[in-house]
BAMIGU-721346 format. One line per field, with one value per residue: residue number from 1; chain; x, y, z of N, C-alpha, C, O in turn. Coordinates in nm, 2 decimals. Atoms other than C-alpha are relative to their C-alpha. Layout:
residues N
nr: (NUM; ...) .
kette: (A; ...) .
n_u: (X; ...) .
n_v: (Y; ...) .
n_w: (Z; ...) .
ca_u: (X; ...) .
ca_v: (Y; ...) .
ca_w: (Z; ...) .
c_u: (X; ...) .
c_v: (Y; ...) .
c_w: (Z; ...) .
o_u: (X; ...) .
o_v: (Y; ...) .
o_w: (Z; ...) .
END
This chain:
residues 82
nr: (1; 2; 3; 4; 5; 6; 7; 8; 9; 10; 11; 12; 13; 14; 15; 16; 17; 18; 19; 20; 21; 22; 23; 24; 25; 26; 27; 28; 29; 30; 31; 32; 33; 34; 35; 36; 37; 38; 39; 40; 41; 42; 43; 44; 45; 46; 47; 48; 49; 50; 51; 52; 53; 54; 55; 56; 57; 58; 59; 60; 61; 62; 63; 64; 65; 66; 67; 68; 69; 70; 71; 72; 73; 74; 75; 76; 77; 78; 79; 80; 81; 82) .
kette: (A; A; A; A; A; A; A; A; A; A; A; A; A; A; A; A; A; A; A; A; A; A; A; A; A; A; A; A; A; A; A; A; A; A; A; A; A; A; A; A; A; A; A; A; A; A; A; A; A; A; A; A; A; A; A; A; A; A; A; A; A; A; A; A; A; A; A; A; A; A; A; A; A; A; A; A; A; A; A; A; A; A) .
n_u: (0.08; -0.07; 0.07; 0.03; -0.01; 0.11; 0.07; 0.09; -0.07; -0.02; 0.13; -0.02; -0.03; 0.05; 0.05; -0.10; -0.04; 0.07; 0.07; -0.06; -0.09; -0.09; 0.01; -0.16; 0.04; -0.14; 0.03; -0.13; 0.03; -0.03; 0.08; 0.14; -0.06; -0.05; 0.13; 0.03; -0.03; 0.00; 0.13; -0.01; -0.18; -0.13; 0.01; 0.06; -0.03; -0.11; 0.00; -0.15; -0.01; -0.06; 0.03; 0.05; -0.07; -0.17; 0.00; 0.03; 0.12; 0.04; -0.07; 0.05; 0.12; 0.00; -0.09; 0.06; 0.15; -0.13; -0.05; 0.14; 0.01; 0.11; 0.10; 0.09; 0.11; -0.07; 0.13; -0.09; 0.08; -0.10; -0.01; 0.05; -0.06; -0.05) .
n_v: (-0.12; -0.11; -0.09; 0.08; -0.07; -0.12; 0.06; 0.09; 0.12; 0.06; 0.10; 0.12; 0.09; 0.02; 0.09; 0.17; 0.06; 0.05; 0.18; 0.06; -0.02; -0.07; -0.15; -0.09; -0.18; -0.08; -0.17; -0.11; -0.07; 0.08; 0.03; 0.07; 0.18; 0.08; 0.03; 0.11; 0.15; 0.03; 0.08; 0.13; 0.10; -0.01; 0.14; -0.09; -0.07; 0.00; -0.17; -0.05; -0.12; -0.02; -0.07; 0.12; -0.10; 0.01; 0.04; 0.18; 0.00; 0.11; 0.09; 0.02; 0.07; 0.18; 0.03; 0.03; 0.12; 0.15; 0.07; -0.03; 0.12; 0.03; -0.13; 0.10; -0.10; -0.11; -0.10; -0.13; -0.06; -0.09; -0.14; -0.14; -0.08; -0.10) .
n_w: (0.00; 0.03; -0.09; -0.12; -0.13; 0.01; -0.09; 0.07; -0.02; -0.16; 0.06; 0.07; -0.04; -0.14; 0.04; 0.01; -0.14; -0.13; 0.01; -0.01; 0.12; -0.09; 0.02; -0.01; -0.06; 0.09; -0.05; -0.07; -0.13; -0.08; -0.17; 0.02; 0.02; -0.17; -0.02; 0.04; -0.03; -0.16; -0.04; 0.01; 0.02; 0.07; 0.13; 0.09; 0.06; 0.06; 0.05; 0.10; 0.04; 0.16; 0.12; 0.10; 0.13; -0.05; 0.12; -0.05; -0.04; 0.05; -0.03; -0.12; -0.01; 0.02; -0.07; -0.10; 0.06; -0.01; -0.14; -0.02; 0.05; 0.07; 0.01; 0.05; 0.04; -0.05; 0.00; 0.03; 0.02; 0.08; -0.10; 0.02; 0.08; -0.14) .
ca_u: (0.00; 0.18; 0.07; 0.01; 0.04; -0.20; -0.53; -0.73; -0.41; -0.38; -0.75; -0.70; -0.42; -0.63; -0.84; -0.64; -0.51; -0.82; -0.91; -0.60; -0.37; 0.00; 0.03; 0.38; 0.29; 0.49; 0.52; 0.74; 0.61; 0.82; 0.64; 0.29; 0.46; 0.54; 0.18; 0.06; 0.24; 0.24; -0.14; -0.09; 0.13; 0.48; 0.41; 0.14; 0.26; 0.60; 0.68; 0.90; 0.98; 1.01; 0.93; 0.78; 0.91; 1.31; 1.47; 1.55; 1.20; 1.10; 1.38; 1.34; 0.96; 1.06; 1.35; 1.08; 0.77; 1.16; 1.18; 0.80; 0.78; 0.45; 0.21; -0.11; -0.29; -0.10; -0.29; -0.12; -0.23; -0.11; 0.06; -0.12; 0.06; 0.27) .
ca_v: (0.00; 0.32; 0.64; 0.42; 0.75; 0.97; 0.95; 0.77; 0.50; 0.45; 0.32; 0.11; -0.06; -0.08; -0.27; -0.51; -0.56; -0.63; -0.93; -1.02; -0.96; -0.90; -0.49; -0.35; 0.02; 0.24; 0.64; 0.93; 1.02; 0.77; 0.86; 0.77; 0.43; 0.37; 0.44; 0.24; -0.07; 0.00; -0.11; -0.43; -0.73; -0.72; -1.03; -0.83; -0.57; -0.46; -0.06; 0.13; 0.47; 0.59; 0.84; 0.61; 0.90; 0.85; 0.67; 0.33; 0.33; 0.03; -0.19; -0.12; -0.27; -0.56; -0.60; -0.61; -0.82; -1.12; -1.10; -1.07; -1.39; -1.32; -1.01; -1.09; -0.74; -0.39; -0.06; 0.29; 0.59; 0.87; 1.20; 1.55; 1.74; 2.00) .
ca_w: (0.00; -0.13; 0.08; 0.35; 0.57; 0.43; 0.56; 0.29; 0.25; 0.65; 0.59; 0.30; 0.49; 0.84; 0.62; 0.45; 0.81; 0.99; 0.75; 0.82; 0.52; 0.59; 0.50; 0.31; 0.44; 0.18; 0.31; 0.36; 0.70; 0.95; 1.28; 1.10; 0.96; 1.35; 1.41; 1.21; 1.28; 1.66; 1.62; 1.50; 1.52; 1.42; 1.16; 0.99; 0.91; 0.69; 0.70; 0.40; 0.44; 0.07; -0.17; -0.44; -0.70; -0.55; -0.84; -0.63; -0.56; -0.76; -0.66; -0.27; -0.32; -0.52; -0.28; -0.02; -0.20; -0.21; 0.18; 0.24; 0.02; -0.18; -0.34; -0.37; -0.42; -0.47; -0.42; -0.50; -0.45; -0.73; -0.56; -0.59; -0.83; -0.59) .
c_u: (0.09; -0.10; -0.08; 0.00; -0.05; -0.16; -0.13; 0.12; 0.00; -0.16; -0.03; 0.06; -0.06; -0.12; -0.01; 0.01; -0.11; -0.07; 0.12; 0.13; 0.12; 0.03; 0.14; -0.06; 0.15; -0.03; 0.12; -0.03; 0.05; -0.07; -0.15; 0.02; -0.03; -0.13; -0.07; 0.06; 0.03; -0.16; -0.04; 0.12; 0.11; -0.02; -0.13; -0.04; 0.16; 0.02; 0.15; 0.00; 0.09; -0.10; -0.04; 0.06; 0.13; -0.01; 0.04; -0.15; -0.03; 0.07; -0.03; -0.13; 0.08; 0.10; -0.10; -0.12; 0.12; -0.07; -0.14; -0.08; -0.15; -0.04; -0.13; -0.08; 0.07; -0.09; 0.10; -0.08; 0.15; 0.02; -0.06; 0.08; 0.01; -0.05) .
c_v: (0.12; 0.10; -0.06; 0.15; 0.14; -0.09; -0.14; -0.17; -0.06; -0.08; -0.12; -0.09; -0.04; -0.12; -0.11; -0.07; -0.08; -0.13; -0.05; -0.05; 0.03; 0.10; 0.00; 0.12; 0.06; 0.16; 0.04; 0.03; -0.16; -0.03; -0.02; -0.15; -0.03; 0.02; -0.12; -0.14; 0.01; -0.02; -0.11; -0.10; -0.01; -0.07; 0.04; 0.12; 0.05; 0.15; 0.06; 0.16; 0.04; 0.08; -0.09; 0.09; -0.01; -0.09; -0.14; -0.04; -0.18; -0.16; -0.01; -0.05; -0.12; -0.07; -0.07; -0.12; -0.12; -0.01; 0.00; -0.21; 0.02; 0.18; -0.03; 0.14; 0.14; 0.16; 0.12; 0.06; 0.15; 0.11; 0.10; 0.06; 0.12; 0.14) .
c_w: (0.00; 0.07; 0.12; 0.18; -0.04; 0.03; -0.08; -0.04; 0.10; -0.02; -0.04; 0.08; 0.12; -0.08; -0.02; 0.16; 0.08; -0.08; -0.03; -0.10; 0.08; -0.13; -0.04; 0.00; -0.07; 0.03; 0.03; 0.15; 0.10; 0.11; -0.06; -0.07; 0.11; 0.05; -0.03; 0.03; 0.12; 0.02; -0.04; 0.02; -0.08; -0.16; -0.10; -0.09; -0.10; -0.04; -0.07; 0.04; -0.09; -0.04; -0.11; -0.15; -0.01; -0.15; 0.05; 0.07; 0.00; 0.05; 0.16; 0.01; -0.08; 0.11; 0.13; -0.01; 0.07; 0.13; 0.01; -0.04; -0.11; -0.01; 0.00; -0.05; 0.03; -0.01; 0.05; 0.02; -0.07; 0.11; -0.01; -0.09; 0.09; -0.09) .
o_u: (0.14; -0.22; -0.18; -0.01; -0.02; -0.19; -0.19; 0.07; -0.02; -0.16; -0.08; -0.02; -0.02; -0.16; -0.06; -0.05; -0.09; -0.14; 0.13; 0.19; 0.12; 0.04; 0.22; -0.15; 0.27; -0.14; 0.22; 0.06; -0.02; -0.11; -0.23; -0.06; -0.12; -0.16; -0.09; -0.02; 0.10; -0.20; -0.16; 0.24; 0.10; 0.00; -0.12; -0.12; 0.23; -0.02; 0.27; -0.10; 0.21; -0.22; 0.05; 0.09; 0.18; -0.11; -0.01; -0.16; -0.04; 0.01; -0.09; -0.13; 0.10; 0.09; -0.08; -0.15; 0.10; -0.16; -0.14; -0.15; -0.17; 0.00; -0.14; -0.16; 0.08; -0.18; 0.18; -0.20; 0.26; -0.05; -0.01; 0.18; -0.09; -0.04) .
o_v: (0.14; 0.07; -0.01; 0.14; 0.25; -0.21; -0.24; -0.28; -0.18; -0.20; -0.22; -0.18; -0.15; -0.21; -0.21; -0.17; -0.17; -0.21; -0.11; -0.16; 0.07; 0.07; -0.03; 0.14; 0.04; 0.20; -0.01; 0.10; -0.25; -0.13; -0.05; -0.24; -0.12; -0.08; -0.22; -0.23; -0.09; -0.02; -0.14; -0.09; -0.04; -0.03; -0.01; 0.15; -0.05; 0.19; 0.04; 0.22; 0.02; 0.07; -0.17; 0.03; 0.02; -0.12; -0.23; -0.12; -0.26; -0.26; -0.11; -0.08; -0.23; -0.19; -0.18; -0.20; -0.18; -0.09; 0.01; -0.29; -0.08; 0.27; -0.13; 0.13; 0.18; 0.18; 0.13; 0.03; 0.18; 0.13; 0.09; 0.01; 0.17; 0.25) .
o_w: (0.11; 0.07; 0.17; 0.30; 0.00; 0.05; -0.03; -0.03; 0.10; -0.04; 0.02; 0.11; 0.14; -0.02; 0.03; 0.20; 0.16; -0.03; -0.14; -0.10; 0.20; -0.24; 0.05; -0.09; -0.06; 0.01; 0.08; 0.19; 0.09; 0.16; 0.04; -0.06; 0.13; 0.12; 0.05; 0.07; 0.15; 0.14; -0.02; 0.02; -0.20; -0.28; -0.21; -0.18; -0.07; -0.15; -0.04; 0.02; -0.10; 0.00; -0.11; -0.26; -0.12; -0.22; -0.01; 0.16; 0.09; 0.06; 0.19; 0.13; -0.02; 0.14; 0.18; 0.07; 0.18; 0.14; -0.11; 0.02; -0.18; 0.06; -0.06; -0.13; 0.15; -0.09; 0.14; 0.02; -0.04; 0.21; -0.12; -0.03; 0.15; -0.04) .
END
C-alpha cells in the first residue's frame, strides 16, 4: 500500500489488516509508519519509508515483496501534483 500514511491509505491498509492480510505500508512520514504498525502485530505488518518518486523506488519494493515472500494485491495511491 503506497501512501500508506496519508489519511485515505492509512484506511486502506487498516483494512487489508483487519481481514487479516500481511500490509507493506509504503510512506514518507516515518512517525505515521510507527503508528501504524504500533497497532498491529509485528508479523502483519512490513513498513518502507520511501518516496515512491526517488529513483530506487522500484527496486526497494521488489526487494521487499523477495523478503516478504509473496504479493497478492497492490494498491497505490497517485501524488497531488505539488
Amino acid at each position: 500500500m503506497t501512501g500508506a500514511t496519508s489519511e485515505f491509505g492509512r484506511l486502506v491498509a487498516e483494512r487489508a489488516l483487519a481481514t487479516g492480510a500481511h500490509v507493506i505500508a509504503v510512506g514518507r512520514r516515518r512517525n505515521r509508519l510507527a503508528d501504524l504498525a504500533a497497532s498491529v502485530p509485528d508479523d502483519k505488518i512490513t513498513t518502507i519509508p520511501l518516496d515512491i518518486t526517488a529513483a530506487d523506488a522500484e527496486q526497494v519494493l521488489a526487494d521487499t515483496v523477495r523478503e516478504v515472500g509473496r504479493l497478492d494485491v497492490a494498491c497505490g495511491r497517485r501524488p497531488r501534483a505539488a
